[in-house]
Structures are given as structure tokens and as C-alpha cells.
N, C-alpha and C positions, 0 to 999 in steps of 0.2 A: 776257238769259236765252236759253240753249236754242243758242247761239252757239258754235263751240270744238270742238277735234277729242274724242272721246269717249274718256275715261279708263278704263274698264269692258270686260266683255264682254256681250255679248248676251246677254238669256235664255235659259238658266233664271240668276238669279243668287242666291248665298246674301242672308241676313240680313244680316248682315255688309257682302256688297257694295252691298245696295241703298241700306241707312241712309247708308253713305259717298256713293252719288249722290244723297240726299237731304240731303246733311249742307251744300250751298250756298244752299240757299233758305234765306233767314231767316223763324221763325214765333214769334210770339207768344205768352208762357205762358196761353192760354187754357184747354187741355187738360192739367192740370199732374202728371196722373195717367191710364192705364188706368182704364177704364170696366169693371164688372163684368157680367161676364157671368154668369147666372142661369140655373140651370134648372127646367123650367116642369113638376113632374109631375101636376098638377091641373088644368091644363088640356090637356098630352098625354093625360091617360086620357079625359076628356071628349070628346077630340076623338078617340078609338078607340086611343089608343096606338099602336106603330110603335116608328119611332127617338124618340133622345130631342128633345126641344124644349128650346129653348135662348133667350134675350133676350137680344143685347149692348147694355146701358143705358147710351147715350149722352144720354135724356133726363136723366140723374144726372150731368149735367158740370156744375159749379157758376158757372164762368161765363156770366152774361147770360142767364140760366134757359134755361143745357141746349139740346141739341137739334144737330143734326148739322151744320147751319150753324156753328157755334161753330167748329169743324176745320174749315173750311174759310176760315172771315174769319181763325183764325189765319196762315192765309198771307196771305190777298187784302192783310187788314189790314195786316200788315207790310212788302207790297211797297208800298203807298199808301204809308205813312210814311218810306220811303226814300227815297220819290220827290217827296219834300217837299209830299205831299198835306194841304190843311187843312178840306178837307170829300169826304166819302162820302155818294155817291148810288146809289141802289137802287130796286128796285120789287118790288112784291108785289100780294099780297090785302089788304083791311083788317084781317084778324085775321094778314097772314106772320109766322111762325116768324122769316123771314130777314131780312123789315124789322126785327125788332124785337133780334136779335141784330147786326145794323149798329151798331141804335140804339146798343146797348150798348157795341161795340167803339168808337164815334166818343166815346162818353163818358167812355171808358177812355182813351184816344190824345186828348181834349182837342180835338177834333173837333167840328165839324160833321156835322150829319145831316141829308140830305134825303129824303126816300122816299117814292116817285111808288104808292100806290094807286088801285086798282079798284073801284070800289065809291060808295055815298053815305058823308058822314060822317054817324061815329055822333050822335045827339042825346046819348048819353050812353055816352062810351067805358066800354067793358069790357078783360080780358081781355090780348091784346099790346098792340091800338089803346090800353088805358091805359096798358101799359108805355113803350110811344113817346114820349105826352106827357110820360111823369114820367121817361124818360131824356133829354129837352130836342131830339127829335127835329121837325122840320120837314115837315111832312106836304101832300101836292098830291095832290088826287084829282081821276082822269081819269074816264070814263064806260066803258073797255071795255078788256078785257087789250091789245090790238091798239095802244090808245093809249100805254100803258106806255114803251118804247122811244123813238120821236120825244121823248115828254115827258122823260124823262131828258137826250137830246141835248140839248135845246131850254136845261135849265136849264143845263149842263155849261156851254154858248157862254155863259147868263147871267152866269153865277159868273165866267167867264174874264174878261169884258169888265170887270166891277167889281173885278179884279183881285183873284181867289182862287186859288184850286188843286185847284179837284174831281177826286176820283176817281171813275169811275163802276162800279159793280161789277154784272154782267150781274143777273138775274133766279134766285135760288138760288146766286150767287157759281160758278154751272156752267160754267165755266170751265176749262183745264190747269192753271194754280194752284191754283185750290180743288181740283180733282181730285187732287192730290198730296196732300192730307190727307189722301185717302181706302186711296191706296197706302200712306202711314202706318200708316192704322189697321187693315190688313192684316198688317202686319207686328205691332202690336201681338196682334193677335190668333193669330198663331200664335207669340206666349210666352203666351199663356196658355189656351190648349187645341191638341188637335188640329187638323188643319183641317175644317170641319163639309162634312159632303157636298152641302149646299146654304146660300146664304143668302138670304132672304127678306126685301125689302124695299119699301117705297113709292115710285114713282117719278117725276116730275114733268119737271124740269129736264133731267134726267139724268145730272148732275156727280157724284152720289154714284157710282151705278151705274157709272159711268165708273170712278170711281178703285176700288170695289172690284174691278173687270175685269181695269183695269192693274194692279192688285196681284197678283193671281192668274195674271195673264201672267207677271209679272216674275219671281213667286219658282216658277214652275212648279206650280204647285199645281190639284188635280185639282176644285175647288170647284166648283159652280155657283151663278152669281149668276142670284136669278130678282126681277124686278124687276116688282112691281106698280102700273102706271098709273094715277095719279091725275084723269087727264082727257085726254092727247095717245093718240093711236092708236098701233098698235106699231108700223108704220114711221117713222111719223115720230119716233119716242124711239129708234128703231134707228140713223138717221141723225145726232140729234144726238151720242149714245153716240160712237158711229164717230168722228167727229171730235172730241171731245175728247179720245178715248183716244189719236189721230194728237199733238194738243195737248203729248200728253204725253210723247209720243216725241221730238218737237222740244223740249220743256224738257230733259229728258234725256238728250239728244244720241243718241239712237237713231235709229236705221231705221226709219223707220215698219213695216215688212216685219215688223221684228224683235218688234215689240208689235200684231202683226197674228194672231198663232198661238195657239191656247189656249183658257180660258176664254168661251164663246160669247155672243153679246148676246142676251138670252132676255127678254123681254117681253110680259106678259100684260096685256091691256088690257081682258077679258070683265068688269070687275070696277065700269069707273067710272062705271055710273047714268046722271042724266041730266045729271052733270057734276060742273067743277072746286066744291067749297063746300057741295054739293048731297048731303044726306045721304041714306039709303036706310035700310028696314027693315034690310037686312044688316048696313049697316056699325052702327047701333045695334044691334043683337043681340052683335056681333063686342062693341063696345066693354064689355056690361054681361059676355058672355061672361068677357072677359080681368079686368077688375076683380071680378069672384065668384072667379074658378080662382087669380088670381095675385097679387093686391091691387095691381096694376099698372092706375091709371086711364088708360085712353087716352080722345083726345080729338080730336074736329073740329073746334075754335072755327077754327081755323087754314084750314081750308077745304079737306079732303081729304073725296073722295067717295068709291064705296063700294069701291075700293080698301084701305082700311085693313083689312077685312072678310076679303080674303085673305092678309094681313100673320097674320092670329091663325088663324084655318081654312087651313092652307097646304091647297094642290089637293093629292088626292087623288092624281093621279098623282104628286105630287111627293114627298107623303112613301112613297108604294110604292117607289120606286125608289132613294130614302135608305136606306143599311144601318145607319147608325149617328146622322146629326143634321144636326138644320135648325133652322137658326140664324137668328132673327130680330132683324133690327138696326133698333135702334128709333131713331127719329129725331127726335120729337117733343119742346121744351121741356116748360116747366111753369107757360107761362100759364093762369091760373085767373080766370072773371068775378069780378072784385071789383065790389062795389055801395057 
């Protein structure tokens, strides 16, 4: 991939042309339909009215219970299986979204799953940590995020030596692969609205925010993506950004130059407490907030801190400056504690 003289022009390109440069990665029917987009006017008035408020519910992706990960292991996923991969390794949090949408993809592909958490093990899994076990996933828990990475290498070399074929897939599948889901689903989204004058979302890894950028580079569009930290500072989520969206440019045989212009990497990190997992009055108030106004439950099992809280209360400045909609793209599955 990312190899070859470039078939295309540079940005801005239509719809049309981008799908055609997206049309050689192969993905996965994981996403086998548009996600609805919703609009929110009970919680826009709550929240002072303005433009309108808007949800793109990607937690309503039916496979591997939902959630923005899904679009993105549909690519990870399918270049592992081509590459004659028979187990998938990842890391997370004990309750990740992203380990447990692995889980699912490696149970779907006939796979193996390993996934390197943080955290103690539960005495009594809930929630993803049960979805894990009951999709037949392999679970190694490290003592501290920092350990995450080595522990993944460490098993990749194990797996090799007993002659398997692990994949390992970064931490959020944050990636130029899984990023390209995300220019996907930029494209999806302007068939079926306008383009919103901002989109709003949670930020961590920064693969998502990446590929909503490169989307919005690519097709010329006047968007802002304003991306809410869930525990890294803004430069440092400025600098992973940056180079996956370079990531993407070399999948796509572009100039890096050429997906360097546009849409701005905009990161608000005043939001994340006293950290990744680590909830806050805010972000409880945000979540009882959005499930009163929209009967939309959101949820921290997953371990977003009080980040999620400016996902539902967009800033102040942000919606002044919107003339017309701020579009909140939700991200979250629909792991629920089971007892």
C-alpha cells in the first residue's frame, strides 16, 4: 500500500473521485449501512439553542455492539486477513470499546484474540471485560498504560516463535488504515446532510479525528473538526493527528503537502479531570443531561473522562460561531453491565 505513481488529482476532489481512491483497500461488511444521523432539539434548547445539534449514531452499528472502532477494524481487519493473519492483538482499558470490537472482529474472521489490558482483572467481569470472554477473547493484564505497547511486541515475537501469524493492531486501530474509515465516513456523511459547520467529538488515539480531517481536506469542505480529549494534552494529540493524516497521504499516494491544507487540527483538552477512566461531576451531569433530552444513554464504562461532557455541552464559543450545525459524532458501542 501507498506504493505507485498517483491516479488522481490533488485536493479538493469530488465524491466521486475520492470513493475511486478509496475503492483499492479492501474493508469488511462491518458497516453495512449509513448510520443515522439525528437531530437533537431537546437537548439543543436545554442547552440555549443556537444552530441545530445534530448526533451521527455510530453507536447504532450493529456489528460487535457498535461504536467507531467497528469502521476502522473494518479495514485493520481485512488487511490482517490478507495478509494471512490467524490471531489479532490489541490493547486497551479493561472496560475498551476497541478491545472488545477486536474481540469481535477475530470471532467473525475465525481468529484469534489477544488484548493486552490496564487495569486489575475484574473479580467479576461486567460490561465489554464480559463481552471479551464471551467472544473467546485472550486477555493479559499489564499494571500501567506505558506497559501496553512492549506487552503486545513481547507476545507478537511469542506467537511467531510457536508458529502463528499475529497481527498487531496499535491502540484505537489509530492508524492511516483505520483512518481511512474515517474519510469514508465523511463521505458518507455529506450524502446525507449538508456539511455541518463543526463536528464534535471524543478524542483519545486520534485515528478518528485524523480521518474526519483527511476527509474534510480531501473533499474541500469548510468543516471544523473540534476534537475533545479524553486524557492526552493538545499537543501531544496535535502531533499524533499530524502524522497519521501524513499516514494517509502515503496510503493515497498524495503529497503529504497536498493533505496538509484545510481543515485545522483543533483540540480541546480543558475537559479531561483527573484523567483517562476517571469520571467527574461534569461528565455525570452531561451523561443524565443527554439521556433526559434525547433518550440517548451515554456511558463511561469504557473509561472516558470528563471529556464526554463537552461532546453533549459543545463550548460556547463553538456553537456562537456555528451559523447553522454541530454535529456530534458519537462513538461509543452499547456495552451494558450485565450481572
Amino acid at each position: 500500500m501507498g506504493s505507485g505513481k498517483r491516479v488522481y488529482n490533488a485536493p479538493p476532489l469530488t465524491s466521486a473521485e475520492l470513493r475511486s481512491a478509496l475503492a483499492p483497500f479492501p474493508s469488511l461488511p462491518f458497516v453495512s449501512r449509513s448510520t443515522l444521523v439525528e437531530p437533537l432539539p431537546r437537548l439543543s434548547a436545554v442547552l440555549g439553542g443556537g444552530p441545530r445539534l445534530l448526533v451521527k449514531r455510530d453507536d447504532a452499528i450493529p456489528f460487535g455492539f457498535g461504536g467507531n472502532k467497528v469502521r476502522k477494524l473494518a479495514f485493520v481487519a481485512a488487511h490482517a486477513k490478507a495478509e494471512g493473519a490467524d490471531t489479532l492483538i490489541t490493547a486497551g482499558g479493561v472496560q475498551s470499546n476497541h478491545a472488545r470490537a477486536t474481540a469481535a472482529a477475530a470471532a467473525k474472521l475465525g481468529m484469534r484474540a489477544v488484548l493486552v489490558a490496564n487495569g486489575e482483572p475484574p473479580a467479576a467481569p461486567t460490561a465489554n471485560a464480559l463481552l471479551d470472554a464471551l467472544l473467546g477473547a485472550e486477555v493479559v493484564y499489564v499494571g500501567s498504560r506505558e506497559e501496553r505497547a512492549p506487552k503486545m511486541n513481547e507476545l507478537a515475537e511469542q506467537l511467531r516463535a510457536g508458529g502463528r501469524h499475529p497481527y498487531t493492531i496499535p491502540i484505537g486501530a489509530s492508524m492511516p488504515l483505520g483512518a481511512l474509515a474515517f474519510v469514508m465516513a465523511m463521505l458518507e456523511l455529506v450524502d446525507e446532510m449538508p456539511p455541518p459547520d463543526v463536528i464534535v467529538h471524543s478524542s483519545s488515539s486520534g485515528g478518528t479525528q485524523a480521518g474526519l480531517i483527511a476527509g474534510c481536506r480531501l473533499l474541500g469542505l469548510p468543516t471544523r473538526v473540534v476534537g475533545v480529549s479524553a486524557d492526552a494534552p493538545t499537543a501531544s494529540l496535535h502531533g499524533d493527528i499530524r502524522a497519521i493524516v501524513s499516514g494517509v497521504a502515503d496510503l493515497l499516494r498524495l503529497d503529504p503537502a497536498d493533505l496538509g491544507r484545510g481543515t485545522a487540527i483543533e483540540v480541546d483538552d480543558r475537559f479531561v479531570g483527573e484523567g483517562y477512566g476517571i469520571s467527574t461531576a461534569a461528565s455525570r451531569e452531561a451523561i443524565e443531561l443527554t439521556a433526559h433530552r434525547s433518550a440517548l444513554p451515554r456511558s463511561n464504562l469504557h473509561g472516558k473522562s470528563d471529556g464526554r461532557s463537552d461532546c453533549v455541552r459543545a463550548p460556547a464559543a463553538i456553537r456562537r460561531r456555528a451559523d447553522d450545525s454541530v454535529l456530534a459524532h458519537r462513538r461509543a458501542g452499547r456495552a451494558i453491565r450485565l450481572k
